[in-house]
N, C-alpha and C positions, 0 to 999 in steps of 0.2 A: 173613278167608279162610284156608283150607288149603291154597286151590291156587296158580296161579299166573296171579293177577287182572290183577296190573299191573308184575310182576319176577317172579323163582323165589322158589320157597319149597323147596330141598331137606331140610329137616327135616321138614316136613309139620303142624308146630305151628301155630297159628293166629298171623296179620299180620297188623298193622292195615294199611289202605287210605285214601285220600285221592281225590278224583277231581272234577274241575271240569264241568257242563256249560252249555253256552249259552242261549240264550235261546231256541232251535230245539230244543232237543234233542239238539245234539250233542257228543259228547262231546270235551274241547278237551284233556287230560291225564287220566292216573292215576298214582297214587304207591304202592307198597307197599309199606311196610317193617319190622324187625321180628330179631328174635334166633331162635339157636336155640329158644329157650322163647317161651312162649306172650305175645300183645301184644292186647289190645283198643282199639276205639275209642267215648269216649264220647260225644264233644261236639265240635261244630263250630261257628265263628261267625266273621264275616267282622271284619277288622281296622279298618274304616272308610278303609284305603290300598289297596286292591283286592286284598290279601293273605286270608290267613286263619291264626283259632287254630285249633287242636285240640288236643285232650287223652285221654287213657286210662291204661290200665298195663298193665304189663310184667312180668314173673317174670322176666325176664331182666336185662342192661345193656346199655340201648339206649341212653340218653344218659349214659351213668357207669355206676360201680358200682352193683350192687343193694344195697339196704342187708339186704336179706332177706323172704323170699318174696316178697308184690307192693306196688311200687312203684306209682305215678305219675307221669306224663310232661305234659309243655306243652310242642306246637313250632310253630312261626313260617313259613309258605310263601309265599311271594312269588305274583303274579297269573299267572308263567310255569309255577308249581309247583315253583319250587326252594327248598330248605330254606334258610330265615334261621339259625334255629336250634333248636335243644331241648333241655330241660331234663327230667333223673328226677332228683325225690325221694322218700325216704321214712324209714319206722322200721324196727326190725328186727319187728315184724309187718304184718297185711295194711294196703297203704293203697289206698284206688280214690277217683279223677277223676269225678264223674257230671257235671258242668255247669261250664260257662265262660259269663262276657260279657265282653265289650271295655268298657275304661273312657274318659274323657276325650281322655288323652294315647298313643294310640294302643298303650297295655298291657291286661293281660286281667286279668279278676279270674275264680279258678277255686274248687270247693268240694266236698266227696266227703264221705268217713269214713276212718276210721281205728281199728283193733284193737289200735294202737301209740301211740308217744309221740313223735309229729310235731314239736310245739312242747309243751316242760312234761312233764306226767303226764298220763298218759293215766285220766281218771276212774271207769273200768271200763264192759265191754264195748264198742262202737262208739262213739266221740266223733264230733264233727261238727267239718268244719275248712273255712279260708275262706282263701284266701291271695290276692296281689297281686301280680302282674308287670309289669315296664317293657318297654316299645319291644324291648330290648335285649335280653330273658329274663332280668333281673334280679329274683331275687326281691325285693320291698320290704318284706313285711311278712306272718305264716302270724297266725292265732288256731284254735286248737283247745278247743272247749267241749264240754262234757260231764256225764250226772250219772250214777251207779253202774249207769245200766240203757242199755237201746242208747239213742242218738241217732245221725242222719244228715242232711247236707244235698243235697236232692235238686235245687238250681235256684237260680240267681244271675242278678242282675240287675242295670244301675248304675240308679244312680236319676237320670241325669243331671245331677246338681250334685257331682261326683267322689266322692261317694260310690256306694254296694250295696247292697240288698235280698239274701238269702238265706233258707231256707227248708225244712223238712224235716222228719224225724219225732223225737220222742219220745216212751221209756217213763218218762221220768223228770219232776223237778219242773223243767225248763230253763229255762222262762221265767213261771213260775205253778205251780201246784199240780197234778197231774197230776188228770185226770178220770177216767183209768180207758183200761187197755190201750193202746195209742197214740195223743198227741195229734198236733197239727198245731200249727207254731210258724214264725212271722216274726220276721227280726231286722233291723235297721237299721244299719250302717257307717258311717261317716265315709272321707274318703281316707285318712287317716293308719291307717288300723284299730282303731281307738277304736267301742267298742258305744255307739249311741244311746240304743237300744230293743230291746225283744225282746219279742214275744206269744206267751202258750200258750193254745191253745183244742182243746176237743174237749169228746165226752160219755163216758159209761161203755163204749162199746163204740172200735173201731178208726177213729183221725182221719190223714190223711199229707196233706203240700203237696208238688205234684206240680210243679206249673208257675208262674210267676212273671211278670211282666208290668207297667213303669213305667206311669204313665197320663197321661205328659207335661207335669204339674204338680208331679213333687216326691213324688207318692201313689202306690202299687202296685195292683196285682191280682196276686190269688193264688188257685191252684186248686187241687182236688184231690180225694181221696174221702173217703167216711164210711159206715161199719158202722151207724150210730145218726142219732139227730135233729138235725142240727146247725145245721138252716138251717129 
């Protein structure tokens, strides 16, 4: 928002918002918070303690300093809507938040891109990054992959046995040999952040994974589009 959804906003930059509503439809809190500069929100997902995550980013210092231009954020709200906690990180280029889940032990695991060098080298153009937070907003563990052309992850999932499903696009050879323009690419986590697996598929034309989804045996579903024949 620009205005003033759920507090002031006297810079008139855009705030991220937060806001709980019932099982009626009524609305039980809102949250709005945010720097002089600009704050989005991407992801929402409840903590399995009647709390919830979210995440986005910030061109500002919402939760710390900014490391330069836009950051990254994960914060923690209790079921009353008060802040547990929050955490920004990032590179000194652009990093963004697209997707969170909640893991086992009542931490989130979150996953975005990055034009910087989050963890390591940055591969060239957008890397794909995956990270892990505790209860606490302790970060446990970041993996940043990538190959010389964009990559992104658009959608994270646990896989219910402490490890993550993630998800997302590349131009490059990420996890197989590229088919041509964008594939579409799954990869598999362990809790520790150790890569299991990773699949690249697609055809000569535009592949992306959009959405993600356990199947309550250990297996995923994954969704998404395609310019060409893929199915």
């Amino acid at each position: 928002t620009t205005g003033d959804l759920g507090g002031t906003n006297p810079s008139n930059a855009s705030d991220a918002w937060l806001a709980h509503i019932d099982g009626m439809g009524n609305q039980t809190w809102i949250r709005q918070f945010g720097t002089s500069s600009d704050e989005w929100m991407g992801a929402a997902a409840a903590d399995g303690s009647g709390g919830v995550f979210v995440t986005g980013d910030t061109e500002g210092s919402l939760g710390g300093p900014n490391a330069g231009n836009l950051d990254y954020w994960l914060a923690r709200y209790d079921s009353s809507g008060n802040l547990t906690w929050l955490r920004q990180f990032g590179s000194s280029g652009t990093d963004q938040a697209l997707a969170l889940s909640p893991d086992e032990s009542d931490g989130a695991f979150v996953c975005g891109q990055t034009y910087g060098s989050l963890i390591g080298h940055n591969s060239g153009s957008s890397d794909a990054w995956l990270a892990r937070y505790d209860a606490a907003g302790k970060l446990q563990w970041l993996r940043q992959i990538g190959t010389t052309k964009a990559d992104r992850a658009f959608a994270v999932v646990s896989d219910g046995l402490s490890g993550v499903y993630v998800c997302g696009l590349t131009e490059g050879n990420l996890g197989g040999q590229s088919s041509g323009s964008s594939d579409a690419w799954l990869a598999r986590y362990d809790g520790t952040g150790s890569q299991i697996w990773i699949r690249q598929f697609g055809t000569s034309a535009a592949e992306q994974a959009w959405a993600a989804a356990t199947d309550g045996s250990g297996g995923v579903y994954v969704t998404g589009y395609t310019a060409g024949s893929l199915g």
